[in-house]
N, C-alpha and C positions, 0 to 999 in steps of 0.2 A: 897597167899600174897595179901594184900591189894594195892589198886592203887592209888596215891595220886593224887587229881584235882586242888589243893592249884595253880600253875601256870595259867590253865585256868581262876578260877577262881580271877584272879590277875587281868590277861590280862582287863580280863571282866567289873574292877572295873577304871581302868586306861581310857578303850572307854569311860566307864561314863560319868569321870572326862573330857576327851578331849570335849565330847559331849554339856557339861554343859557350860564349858567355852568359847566355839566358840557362844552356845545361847547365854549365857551373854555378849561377844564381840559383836554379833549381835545386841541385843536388844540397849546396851549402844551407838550403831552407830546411832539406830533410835532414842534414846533421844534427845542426843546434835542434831541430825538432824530437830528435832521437836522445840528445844528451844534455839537453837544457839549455846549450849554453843561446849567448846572445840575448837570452830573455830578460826581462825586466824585474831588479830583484825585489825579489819580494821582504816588503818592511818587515820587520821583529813584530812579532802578536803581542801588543801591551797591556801588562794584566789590567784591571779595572783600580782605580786607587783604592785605598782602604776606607772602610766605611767610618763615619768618626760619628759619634754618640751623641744626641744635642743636650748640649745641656741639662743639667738637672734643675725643674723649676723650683724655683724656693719653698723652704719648706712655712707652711703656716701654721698658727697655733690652732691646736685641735679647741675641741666644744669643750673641752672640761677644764681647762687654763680660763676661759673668761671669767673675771669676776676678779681672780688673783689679785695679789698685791703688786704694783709691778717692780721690775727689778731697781735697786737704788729709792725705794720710797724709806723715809725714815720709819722707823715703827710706828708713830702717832697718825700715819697713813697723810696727814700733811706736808706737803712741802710749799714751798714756796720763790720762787723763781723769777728773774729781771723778764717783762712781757714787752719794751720798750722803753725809748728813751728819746728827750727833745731839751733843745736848749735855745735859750733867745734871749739879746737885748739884758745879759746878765742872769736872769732866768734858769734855772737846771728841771726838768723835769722827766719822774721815770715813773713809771707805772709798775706795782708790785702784781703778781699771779698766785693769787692763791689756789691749790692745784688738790683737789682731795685722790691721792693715787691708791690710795686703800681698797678697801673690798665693805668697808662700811660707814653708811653716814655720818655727816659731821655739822654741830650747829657751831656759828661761831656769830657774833655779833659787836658790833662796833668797832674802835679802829685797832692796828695791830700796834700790838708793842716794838719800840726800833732804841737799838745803844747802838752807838758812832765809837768804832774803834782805830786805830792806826795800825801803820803799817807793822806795826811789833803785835799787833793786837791786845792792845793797852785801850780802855774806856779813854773816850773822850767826854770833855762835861761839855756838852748841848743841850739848849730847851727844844723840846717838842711842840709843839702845837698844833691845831687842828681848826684853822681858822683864815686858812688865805683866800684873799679875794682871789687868785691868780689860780690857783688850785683849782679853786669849783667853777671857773669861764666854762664855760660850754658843757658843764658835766651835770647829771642827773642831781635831785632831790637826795645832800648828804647825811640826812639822818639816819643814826645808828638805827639799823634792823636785825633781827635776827633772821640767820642763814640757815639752812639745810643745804650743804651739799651732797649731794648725791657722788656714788663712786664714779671718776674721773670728769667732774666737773670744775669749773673753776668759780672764783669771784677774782673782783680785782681792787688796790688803793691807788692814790696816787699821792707820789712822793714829791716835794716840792722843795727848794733853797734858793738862797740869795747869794750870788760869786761875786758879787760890787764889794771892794774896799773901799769906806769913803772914812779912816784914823789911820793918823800916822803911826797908830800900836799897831797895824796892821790887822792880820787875819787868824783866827782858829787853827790849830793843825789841824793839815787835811785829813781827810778821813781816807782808809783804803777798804776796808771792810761796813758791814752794817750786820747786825742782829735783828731779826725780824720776828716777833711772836705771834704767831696766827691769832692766838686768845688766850685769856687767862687759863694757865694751869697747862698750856701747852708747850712742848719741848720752843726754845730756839731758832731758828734756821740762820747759817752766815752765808752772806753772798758776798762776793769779794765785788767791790762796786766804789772807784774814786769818787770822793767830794769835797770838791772846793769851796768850803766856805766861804763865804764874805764876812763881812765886819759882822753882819746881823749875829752869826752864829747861831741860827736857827733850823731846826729841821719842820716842817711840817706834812703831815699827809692825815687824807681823806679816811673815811672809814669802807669796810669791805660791803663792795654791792655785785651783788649777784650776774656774771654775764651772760650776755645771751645766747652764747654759741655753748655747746658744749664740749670738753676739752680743753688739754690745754693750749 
């Protein structure tokens, strides 16, 4: 009986094949290795972003601006300015600031001068007074003092009214403005500041007392 080689000869044809393919593996690794290719590409070099500036810090005033007048002070280096405001139970009450923004001090003493104007800025006839029980609750010793303010110090008054209608004439025109005189022989100051009258048709406030914080 004959002996057949056909597996051998299988085996033998398969190493070829394996032989042939690892060449061609081989060879194809020194291609691309010769001419690039097949390689991993490589990403674009990206510049660095541009550098951005930080901010500029604010500028401060130098040593030789202290003292100045500051900007918006009237010439009389007084102003005077709304510090608050409360209302209750019919009650209106505002706290005036007296503000010395000058460059040199200032006496004032006793209460400020105030005319009630409308909205046309037309005088209104109001009494003044300086004698509410409701005014001096909880507040300092109102006896007129004389002040020294020192530059950008304050004092303060307080402003007081009655908004109750109780006549069928009704009420006062309201007020939309107020003049405010820091002290005799001083300019003015207007603050534009609604007030509702009541029947009373009274204004009242405190005289100026020195506060304790400085500034305004």
């Amino acid at each position: 009986m004959t002996r057949r080689h056909r597996p051998a000869a299988l085996l033998a044809g398969v190493s070829v094949l394996l032989l042939t393919a690892a060449g061609c593996s081989d060879l194809r690794s020194e291609i691309e290795a010769e001419t690039g290719a097949g390689a991993a590409p490589t990403a674009p070099a990206q510049s660095p972003p541009p550098s951005v500036a930080p901010p500029s810090p604010p500028s401060l005033p130098s040593a030789s601006s202290a003292g100045t007048t500051s900007p918006g002070c009237p010439p009389s280096g007084l102003d005077v300015v709304i510090g608050g405001e409360d209302a209750a139970m019919g009650h209106r009450v505002v706290t005036l600031k007296l503000w010395n923004c000058g460059d040199e001090p200032h006496r004032v003493k006793g209460h400020p001068g105030l005319e009630l104007l409308d909205g046309a800025r037309t005088p209104i006839d109001v009494e003044v007074t300086h004698e509410s029980d409701y005014t001096y609750t909880g507040r300092r010793d109102d006896r007129p003092r004389q002040l020294t303010l020192a530059p950008n110090t304050t004092a303060s008054a307080v402003l007081h009214w009655n908004n109750r209608v109780t006549s069928l004439d009704g009420a006062p025109t309201p007020g939309a403005h107020i003049l405010v005189t820091p002290a005799p022989g001083e300019e003015p100051v207007s603050l534009p500041l609604p007030i509702d009258l009541g029947t009373e048709g009274t204004l009242d406030v405190t005289s100026w007392a020195a506060d304790p914080v400085s500034g305004r």
